[in-house]
N, C-alpha and C positions, 0 to 999 in steps of 0.2 A: 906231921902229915906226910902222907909218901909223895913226892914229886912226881912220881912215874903216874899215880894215878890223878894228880891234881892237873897235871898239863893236861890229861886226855879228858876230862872233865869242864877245861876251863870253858867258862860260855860270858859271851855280853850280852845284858838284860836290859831291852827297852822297854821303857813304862811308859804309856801313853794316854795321858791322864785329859779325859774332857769334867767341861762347867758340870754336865749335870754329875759329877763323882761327887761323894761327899767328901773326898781326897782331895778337891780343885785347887782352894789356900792353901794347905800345908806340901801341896804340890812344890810352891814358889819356896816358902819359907821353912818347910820341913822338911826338906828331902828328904832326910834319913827315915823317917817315920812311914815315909810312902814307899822307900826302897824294903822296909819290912815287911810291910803290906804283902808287895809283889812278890817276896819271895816265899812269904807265906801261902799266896797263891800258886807259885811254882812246884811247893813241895806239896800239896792237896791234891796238884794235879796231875805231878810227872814226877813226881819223888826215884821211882823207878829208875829215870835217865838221869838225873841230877840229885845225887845225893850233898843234903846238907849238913854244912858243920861251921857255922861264922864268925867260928870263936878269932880268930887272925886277921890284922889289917888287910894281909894277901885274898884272904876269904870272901871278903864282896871290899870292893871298891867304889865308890860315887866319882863318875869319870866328869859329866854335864848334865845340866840340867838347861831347857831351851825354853823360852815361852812366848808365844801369841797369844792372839786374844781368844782365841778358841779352841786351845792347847797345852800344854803343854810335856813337853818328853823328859825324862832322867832314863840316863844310860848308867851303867856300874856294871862291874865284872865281878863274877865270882869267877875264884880258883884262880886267878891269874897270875901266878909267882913269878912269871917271866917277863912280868910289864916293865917295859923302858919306858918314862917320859922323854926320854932326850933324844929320843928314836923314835916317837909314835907317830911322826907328823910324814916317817919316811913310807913309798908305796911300801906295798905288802909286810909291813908291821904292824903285829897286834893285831892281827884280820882271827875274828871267832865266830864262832858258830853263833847266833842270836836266837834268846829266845825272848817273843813280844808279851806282855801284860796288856793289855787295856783296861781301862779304869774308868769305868761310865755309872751309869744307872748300876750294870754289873759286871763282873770280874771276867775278862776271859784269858786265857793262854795259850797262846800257842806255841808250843812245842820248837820246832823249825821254820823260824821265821823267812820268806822270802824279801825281807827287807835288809838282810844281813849284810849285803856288799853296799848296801845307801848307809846304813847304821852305821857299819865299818871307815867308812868315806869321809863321813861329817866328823869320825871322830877324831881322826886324822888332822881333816881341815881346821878343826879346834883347838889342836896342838899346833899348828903352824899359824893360826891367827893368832896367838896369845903369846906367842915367841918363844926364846932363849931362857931356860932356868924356869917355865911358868911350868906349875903344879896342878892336876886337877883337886876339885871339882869346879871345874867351870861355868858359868852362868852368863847368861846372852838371854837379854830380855827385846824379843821385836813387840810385845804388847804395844796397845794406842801409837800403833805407827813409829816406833821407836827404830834406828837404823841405828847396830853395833858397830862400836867404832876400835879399831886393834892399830893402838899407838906404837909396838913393836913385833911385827909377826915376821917368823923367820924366813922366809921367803919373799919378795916383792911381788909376785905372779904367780896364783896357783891356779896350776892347769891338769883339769880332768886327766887322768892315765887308765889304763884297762888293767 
């Protein structure tokens, strides 16, 4: 795959998966199957701007998956060949262009997420809460009141930065 064109390609895809989706459970327990979904929605809808090809682990990655009781998000990157885990928790690394799924009743996409710097942020903060050597895909379950708990995150204090 050319580099040149995968970098200017690469995007992070939020999935944002509610109860009433027929996706809900295998949201939690099948990521992968719901990251297929989405990108099959992405390519029906924007194929144009994001061409696909996923044959490579570089190709889509499963970064987190989050869940409430009335949610849940799976993040993954296509195209991303320049992902550092051992760097992602640093500011301005790994920051991509986001493109949102929602996963309801029906499929929608958008294109140019304005959630991109909040998406970028947590995923960051996901690498820094999970510490030293951790790997995604990550999983944080706040469902029935659950508060996650990160026994080694590489920083003591993370503090919002612009």
């Amino acid at each position: 795959m050319d580099k040149t064109k995968t970098k200017k390609n690469a995007r992070r895809v939020l999935i944002d998966v509610s109860p009433r989706s027929r996706h809900w459970t295998d949201a939690w327990i099948a990521s992968e199957q719901v990251v297929a979904v989405a990108l099959r929605a992405i390519q029906d809808k924007v194929s144009d701007k994001v061409p696909f090809d996923t044959d490579t682990e570089h190709d889509c990655r499963l970064l987190a998956i989050e869940r409430w009781n009335n949610r849940t998000h799976i993040v993954c990157d296509i195209f991303h060949d320049t992902y550092d885990p051992d760097a992602a928790h640093l500011p301005g690394q790994n920051s991509l262009p986001v493109i949102m799924v929602s996963l309801g009743k029906t499929e929608t996409v958008c294109a140019s997420s304005p959630v991109g710097k909040t998406v970028n942020d947590a995923i960051r903060k996901l690498h820094d809460s999970f510490g030293w050597g951790s790997r995604p895909p990550f999983k944080v379950d706040h469902a029935d009141g659950k508060v996650p708990y990160y026994a080694n995150p590489r920083s003591l204090v993370y503090e919002e930065r612009e």
